[in-house]
ZAMARLUM-149309 format. One record per residue (C-alpha): x, y, z. Coordinates in steps of 0.5 Angstrom, whole numbers, padded with zeros to 4 digits, always signed. Layout:
XYZ ...
% end
This chain:
+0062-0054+0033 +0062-0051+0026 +0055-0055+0025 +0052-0052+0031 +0055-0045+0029 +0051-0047+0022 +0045-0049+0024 +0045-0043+0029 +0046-0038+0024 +0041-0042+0019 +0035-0041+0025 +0038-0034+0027 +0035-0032+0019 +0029-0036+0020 +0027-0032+0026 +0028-0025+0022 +0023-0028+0017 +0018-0031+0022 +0011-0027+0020 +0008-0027+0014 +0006-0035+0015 +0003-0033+0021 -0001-0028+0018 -0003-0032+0013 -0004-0038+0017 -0010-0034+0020 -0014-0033+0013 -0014-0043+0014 -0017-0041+0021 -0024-0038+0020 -0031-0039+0022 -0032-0043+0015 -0026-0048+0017 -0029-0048+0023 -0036-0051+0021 -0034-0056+0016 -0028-0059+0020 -0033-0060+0026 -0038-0062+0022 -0034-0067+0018 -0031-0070+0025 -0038-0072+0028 -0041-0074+0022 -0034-0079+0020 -0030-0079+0025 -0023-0079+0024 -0024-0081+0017 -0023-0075+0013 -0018-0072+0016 -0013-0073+0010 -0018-0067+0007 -0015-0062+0011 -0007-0064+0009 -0009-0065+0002 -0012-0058+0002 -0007-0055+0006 -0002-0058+0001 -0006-0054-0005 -0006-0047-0001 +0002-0048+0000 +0003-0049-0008 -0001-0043-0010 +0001-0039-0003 +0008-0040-0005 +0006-0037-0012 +0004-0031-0009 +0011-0031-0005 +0015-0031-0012 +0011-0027-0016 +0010-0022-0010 +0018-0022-0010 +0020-0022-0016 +0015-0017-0019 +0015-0012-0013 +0008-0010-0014 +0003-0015-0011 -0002-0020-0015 -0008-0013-0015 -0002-0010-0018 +0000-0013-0022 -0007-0014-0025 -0008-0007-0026 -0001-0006-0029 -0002-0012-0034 -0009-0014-0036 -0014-0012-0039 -0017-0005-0036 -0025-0009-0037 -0023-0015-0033 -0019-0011-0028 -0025-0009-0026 -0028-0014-0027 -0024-0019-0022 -0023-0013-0018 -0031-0014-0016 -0031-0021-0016 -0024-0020-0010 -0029-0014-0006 -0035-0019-0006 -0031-0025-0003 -0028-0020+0002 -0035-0018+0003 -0037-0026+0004 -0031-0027+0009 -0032-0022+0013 -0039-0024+0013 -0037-0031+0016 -0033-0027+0022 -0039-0024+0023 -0043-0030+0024 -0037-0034+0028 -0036-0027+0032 -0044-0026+0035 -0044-0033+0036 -0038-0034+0040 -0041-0027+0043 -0047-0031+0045 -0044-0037+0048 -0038-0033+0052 -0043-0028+0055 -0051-0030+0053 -0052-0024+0048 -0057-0024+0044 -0055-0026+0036 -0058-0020+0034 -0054-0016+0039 -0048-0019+0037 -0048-0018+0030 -0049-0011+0032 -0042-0011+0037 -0038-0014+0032 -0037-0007+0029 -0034-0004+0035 -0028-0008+0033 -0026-0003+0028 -0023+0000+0035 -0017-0006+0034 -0015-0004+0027 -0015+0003+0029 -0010+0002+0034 -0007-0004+0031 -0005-0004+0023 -0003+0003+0021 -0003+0004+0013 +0003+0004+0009 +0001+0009+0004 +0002+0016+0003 +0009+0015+0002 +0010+0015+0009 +0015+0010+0012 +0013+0005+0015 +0020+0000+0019 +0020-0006+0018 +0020-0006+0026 +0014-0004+0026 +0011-0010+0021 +0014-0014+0025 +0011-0012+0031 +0004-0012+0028 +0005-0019+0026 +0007-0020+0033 +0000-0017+0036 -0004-0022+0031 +0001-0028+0033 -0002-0027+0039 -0010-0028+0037 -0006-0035+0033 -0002-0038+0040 -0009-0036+0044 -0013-0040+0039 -0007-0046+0039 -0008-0047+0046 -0016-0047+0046 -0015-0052+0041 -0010-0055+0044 -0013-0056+0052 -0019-0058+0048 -0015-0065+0046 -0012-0066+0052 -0020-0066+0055 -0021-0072+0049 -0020-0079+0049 -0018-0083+0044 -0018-0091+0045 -0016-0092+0037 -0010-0089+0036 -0009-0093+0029 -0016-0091+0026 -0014-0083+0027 -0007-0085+0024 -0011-0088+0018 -0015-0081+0018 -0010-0078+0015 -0009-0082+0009 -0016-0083+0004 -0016-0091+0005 -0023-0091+0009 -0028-0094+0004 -0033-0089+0007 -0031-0083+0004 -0034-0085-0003 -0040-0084+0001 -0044-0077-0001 -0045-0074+0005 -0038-0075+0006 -0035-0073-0001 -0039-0067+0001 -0035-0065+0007 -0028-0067+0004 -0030-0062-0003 -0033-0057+0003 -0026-0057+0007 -0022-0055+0000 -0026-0051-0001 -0027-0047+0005 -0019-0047+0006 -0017-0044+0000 -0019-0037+0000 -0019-0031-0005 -0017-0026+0000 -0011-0030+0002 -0008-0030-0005 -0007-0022-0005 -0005-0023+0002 +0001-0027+0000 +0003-0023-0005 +0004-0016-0002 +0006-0019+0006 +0014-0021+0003 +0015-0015+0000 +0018-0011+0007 +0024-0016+0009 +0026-0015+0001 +0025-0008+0002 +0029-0007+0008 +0035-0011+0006 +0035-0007-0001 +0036+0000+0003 +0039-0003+0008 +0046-0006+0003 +0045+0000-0001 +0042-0003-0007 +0036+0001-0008 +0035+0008-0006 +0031+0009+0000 +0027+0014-0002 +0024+0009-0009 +0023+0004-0003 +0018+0007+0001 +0014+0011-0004 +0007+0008-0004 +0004+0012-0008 +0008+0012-0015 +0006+0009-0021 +0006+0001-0021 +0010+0002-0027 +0016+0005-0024 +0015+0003-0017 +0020+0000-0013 +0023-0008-0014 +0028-0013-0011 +0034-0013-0013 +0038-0020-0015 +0041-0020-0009 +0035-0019-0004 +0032-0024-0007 +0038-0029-0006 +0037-0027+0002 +0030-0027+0003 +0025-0032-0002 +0028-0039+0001 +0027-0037+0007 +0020-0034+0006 +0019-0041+0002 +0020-0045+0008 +0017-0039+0014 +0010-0040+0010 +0010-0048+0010 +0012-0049+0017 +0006-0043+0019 +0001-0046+0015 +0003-0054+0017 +0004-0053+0024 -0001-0049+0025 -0007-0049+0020 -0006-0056+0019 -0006-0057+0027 -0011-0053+0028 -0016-0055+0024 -0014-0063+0025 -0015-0061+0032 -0022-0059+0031 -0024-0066+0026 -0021-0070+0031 -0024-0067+0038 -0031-0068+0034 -0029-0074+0032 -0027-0077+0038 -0033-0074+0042 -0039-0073+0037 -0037-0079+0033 -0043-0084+0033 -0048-0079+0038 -0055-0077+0036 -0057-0069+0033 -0050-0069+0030 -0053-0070+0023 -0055-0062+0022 -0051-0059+0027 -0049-0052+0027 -0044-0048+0031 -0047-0047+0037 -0051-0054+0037 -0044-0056+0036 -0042-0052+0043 -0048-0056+0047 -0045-0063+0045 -0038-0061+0048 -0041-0058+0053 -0046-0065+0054 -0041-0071+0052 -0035-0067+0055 -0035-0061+0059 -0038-0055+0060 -0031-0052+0060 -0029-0056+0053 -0035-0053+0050 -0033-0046+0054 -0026-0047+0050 -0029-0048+0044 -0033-0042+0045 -0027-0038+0045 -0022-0041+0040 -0028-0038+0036 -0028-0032+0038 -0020-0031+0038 -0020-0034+0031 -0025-0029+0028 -0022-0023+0031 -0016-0025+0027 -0019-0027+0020 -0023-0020+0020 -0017-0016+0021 -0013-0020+0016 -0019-0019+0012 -0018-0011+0013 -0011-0012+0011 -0013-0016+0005 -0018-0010+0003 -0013-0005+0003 -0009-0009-0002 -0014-0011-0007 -0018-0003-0007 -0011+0001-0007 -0008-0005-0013 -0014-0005-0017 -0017+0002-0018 -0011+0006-0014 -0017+0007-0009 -0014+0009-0001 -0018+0010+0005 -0016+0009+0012 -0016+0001+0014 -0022+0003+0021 -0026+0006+0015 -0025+0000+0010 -0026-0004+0016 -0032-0001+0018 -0035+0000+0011 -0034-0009+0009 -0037-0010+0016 -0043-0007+0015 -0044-0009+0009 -0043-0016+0013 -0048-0014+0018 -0055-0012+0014 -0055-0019+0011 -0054-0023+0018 -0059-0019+0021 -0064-0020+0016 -0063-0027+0016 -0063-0027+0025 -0068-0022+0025 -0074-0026+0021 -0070-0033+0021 -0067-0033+0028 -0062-0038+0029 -0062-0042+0022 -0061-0035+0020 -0055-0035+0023 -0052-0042+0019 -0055-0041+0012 -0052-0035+0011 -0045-0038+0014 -0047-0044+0009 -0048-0038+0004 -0042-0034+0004 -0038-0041+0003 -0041-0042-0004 -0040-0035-0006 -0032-0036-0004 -0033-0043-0008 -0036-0039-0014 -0031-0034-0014 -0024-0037-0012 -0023-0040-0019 -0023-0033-0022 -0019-0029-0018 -0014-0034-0017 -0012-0034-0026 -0008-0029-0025 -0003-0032-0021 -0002-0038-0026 -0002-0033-0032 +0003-0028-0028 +0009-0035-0026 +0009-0039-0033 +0011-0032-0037 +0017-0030-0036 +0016-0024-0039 +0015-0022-0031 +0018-0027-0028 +0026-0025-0029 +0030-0021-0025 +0037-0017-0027 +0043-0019-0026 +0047-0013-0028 +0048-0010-0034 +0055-0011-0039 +0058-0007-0045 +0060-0011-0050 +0063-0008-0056 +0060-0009-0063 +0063-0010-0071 +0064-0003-0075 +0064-0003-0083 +0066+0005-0083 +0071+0006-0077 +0076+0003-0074 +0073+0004-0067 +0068+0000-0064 +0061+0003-0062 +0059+0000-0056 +0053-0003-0053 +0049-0004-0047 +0046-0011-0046 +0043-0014-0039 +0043-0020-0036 +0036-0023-0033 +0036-0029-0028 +0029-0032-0030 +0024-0034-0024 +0019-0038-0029 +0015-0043-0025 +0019-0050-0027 +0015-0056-0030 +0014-0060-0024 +0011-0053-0020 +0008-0052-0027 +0004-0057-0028 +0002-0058-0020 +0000-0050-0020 -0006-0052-0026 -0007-0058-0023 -0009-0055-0016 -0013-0049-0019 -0017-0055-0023 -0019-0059-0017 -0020-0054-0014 -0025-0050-0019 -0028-0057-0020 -0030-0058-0013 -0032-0052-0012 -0037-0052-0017 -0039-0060-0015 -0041-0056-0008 -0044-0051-0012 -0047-0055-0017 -0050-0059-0012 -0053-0053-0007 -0056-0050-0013 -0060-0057-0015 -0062-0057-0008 -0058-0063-0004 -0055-0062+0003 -0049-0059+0003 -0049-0056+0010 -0043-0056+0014 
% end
């Protein structure tokens, strides 16, 4: 009985917790994943499958980074930076986070006007003008923070809930998808999963597993992270009188002075928010996008026009070696999942604008400045290139995401391995010291720190991810730059 009484309270604190992964997860869900990992199935098969496990692995590592330092710290990885760089390469990074943010709303765009013309016939040029409307959902939906005014965790835990939903609806698309798919070897898609496939050293192929690591990892996702964790911190802290409510919720201080975690918020929470962003990430981005490889896999495997295929070439090969309602679903998935990256890509603009450069706006105004800066490029490219447009600009914003990961990303490592930020009070002693000239002691004050520096083996495993992927990204960018087909 007390075994059950155990794993009930355990699975009671998991749910209160259960959130941020999912938001994250969202940012593993775009348009570019979506390219590339179908892509990879119809050109392979299931033989690249171990790609989006190995780079999910590498988001968990670097993701679990933005975790600690976000609570240990109190201040988010754009904060942080502002706080403690030097004010040159601030604003240098802070241009670099904004043209990803661009370059991932960019990718929403294409996604969303291409989804608009299989559901409804909407002509690209059309839809990529709709796609601004969605500003309407961040209106309603996400409320800022800032201005010092309190925001309740039940509130966050609300607007994690409403973007669950766009999650759960992609799950089910994905997941009727499956159910619609044969797959009469089930052991060669067992053996997708690990790199054994003499196949894979193929270019075409190396290409597609770099494309999937690239596409999966990005830049917006790690400033995400960092700020995400912060409000069940909060929230515990006021809650058991540790910290003052009025420090707690004050946004618009200093980040020299703003509020951080207590020792004992930290002892409650950051195993838990481990543990909730693994299970989100391997549960959710992984199924999805395996889903996707191997419903590409299992149907356009081996068919013919599946070499060049792009988005909505894909839809029509569903729809002809499936069903017209396989390539509908398919369609819709689309759809869900670019509405829910483009308004965590709002979110993640407001955390990258008011970090670096203090800089505040209402997040529809933000949304609405990033996605018309997202629209002029696609239009240009629909209006004088039509539909190939569409795919090359796709292709575009993934090899500036490639180009720009690994700047962005530096930080982060430089920030855990230092424990100059990495420590924590514990509390704070009186101790008494020696006098030559009195028989009294003088007293002195010492403080204990708990130190949160990354460990050897997470050390060692956070550079070695942040190498990899800065060198498959630039393979990928090299290759692109000297003409080789890279095309997801």
């Amino acid at each position: 009985m007390s075994f059950v009484k155990s794993v009930t309270r355990v699975g009671s604190k998991y749910l209160q917790f259960v959130g941020p992964g999912l938001l994250i997860s969202i940012s593993y869900l775009d348009v570019g994943n979506y390219s590339v990992a179908v892509s990879a199935g119809g050109a392979y098969g299931y033989k690249l499958l171990y790609s989006i496990v190995l780079s999910n692995v590498f988001a968990v590592i670097l993701q679990c980074l933005c975790i600690k330092v976000g609570s240990v710290t109190g201040l988010n990885l754009a904060e942080l930076c502002r706080k403690h760089l030097p004010h040159r390469l601030n604003i240098v990074i802070y241009i670099l986070a904004e043209f990803a943010i661009i370059a991932t709303d960019l990718a929403e765009v294409v996604g969303a006007a291409i989804a608009l013309n299989i559901l409804f016939n909407i002509p690209l040029a059309y839809g990529i003008v709709i796609t601004v409307l969605d500003v309407v959902i961040v209106l309603f939906a996400y409320k800022d923070s800032g201005s010092g005014e309190k925001v309740s965790l039940a509130k966050v835990r609300f607007f994690e809930m409403f973007l669950s939903i766009f999650v759960f609806l992609t799950c089910v698309c994905v997941s009727v998808l499956l159910f619609k798919i044969e797959i009469p070897d089930k052991r060669s898609l067992f053996e997708g999963f690990f790199p054994v496939s003499k196949d894979i050293l193929e270019k075409r192929a190396v290409y597609l597993g770099l494309g999937v690591l690239g596409a999966t990892v990005m830049p917006h996702s790690l400033y995400l992270g960092s700020a995400l964790v912060q409000n069940r911190l909060k929230d515990y802290d006021v809650k058991n009188g540790f910290v003052d409510p009025k420090v707690a919720i004050d946004d618009t201080q200093d980040v020299s002075n703003k509020y951080k975690p207590s020792i004992h918020a930290l002892n409650y929470c950051l195993k838990y928010s481990y543990w909730e962003l693994i299970l989100s990430l391997f549960t959710i981005a992984v199924f999805v996008n395996a889903a996707l490889m191997v419903v590409a896999g299992a149907t356009l495997f081996g068919q013919p026009d599946t070499e060049d295929a792009d988005l909505i070439t894909i839809y029509e090969l569903l729809s002809k070696y499936v069903s017209s309602a396989a390539g509908f679903i398919f369609a819709l998935s689309l759809l869900f999942s670019g509405q829910s990256s483009g308004i965590v890509c709002t979110m993640s603009g407001q955390i990258v604008s008011e970090g670096f450069i203090k800089w505040s706006v209402t997040p529809w105004v933000r949304r609405l400045i990033t996605r018309l800066l997202a629209v002029m490029p696609c239009m240009f490219m629909v209006l004088f290139m039509e539909r190939k447009g569409m795919s090359e600009i796709l292709n575009a914003s993934q090899v500036a995401l490639s180009l720009i990961l690994p700047f962005v990303s530096a930080p982060l490592l430089y920030f855990t391995c230092s424990s100059k930020f990495m420590k924590v009070e514990i509390k704070k002693s009186t101790i008494a010291a020696p006098s030559e000239n009195t028989t009294l002691l003088p007293t002195t004050e010492q403080t204990e720190y708990k130190d949160y520096t990354n460990g050897p083996f997470l050390k060692y495993s956070a550079i070695l991810t942040w190498a990899l992927i800065t060198i498959f990204n630039f393979v990928l960018v090299f290759s692109f730059m000297i003409g080789e087909d890279v095309s997801f």
